[in-house]
C-alpha positions in Angstrom: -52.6 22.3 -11.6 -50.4 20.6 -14.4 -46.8 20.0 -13.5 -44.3 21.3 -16.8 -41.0 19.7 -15.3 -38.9 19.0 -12.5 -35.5 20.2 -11.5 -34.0 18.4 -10.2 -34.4 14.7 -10.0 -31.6 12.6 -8.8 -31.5 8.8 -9.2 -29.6 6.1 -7.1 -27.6 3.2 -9.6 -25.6 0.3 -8.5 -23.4 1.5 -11.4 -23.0 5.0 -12.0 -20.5 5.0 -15.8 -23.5 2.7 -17.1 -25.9 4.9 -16.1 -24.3 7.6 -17.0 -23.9 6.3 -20.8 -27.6 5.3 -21.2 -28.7 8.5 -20.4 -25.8 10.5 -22.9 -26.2 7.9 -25.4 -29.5 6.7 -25.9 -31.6 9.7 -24.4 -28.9 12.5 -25.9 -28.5 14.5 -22.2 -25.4 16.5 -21.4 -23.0 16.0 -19.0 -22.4 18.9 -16.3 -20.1 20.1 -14.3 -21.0 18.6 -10.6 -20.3 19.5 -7.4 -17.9 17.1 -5.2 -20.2 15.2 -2.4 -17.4 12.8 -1.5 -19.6 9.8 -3.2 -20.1 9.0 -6.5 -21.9 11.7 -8.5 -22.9 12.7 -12.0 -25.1 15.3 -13.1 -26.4 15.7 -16.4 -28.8 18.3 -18.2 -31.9 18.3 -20.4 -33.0 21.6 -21.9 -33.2 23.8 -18.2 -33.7 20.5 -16.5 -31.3 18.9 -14.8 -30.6 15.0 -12.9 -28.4 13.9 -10.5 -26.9 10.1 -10.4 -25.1 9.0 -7.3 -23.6 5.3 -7.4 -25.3 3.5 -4.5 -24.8 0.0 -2.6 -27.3 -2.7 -1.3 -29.7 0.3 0.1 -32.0 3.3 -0.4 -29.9 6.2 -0.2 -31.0 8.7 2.2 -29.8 11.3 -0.8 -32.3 9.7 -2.7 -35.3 12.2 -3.5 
């Protein structure tokens, strides 16, 4: 079996605006609207794909996945 995508992937940063930039910017996704978890949390789209950011500290997140 051949995978075609994923949706959704999120993505832990120590710095969520820069990430957020270099995946607008350079790789051309759109930011969506995103639900409020009480942390730091972007999510952006790419076609019908979509991927979460959340800002993290020192650790793996247990968000992570």
């Amino acid at each position: 079996m051949k995978v075609l995508g994923f949706n959704p992937l999120s993505i832990g940063t120590s710095n969520l605006d820069e990430s957020v930039a270099f995946y607008q910017d350079v790789l051309g996704m759109e930011l969506i609207p995103t639900y409020n978890f009480g942390f730091k949390t972007k999510y952006l789209r790419c076609g019908d794909l979509q991927l979460h950011i959340f800002e993290l500290e020192d650790h793996v997140s247990v968000r992570q996945h």
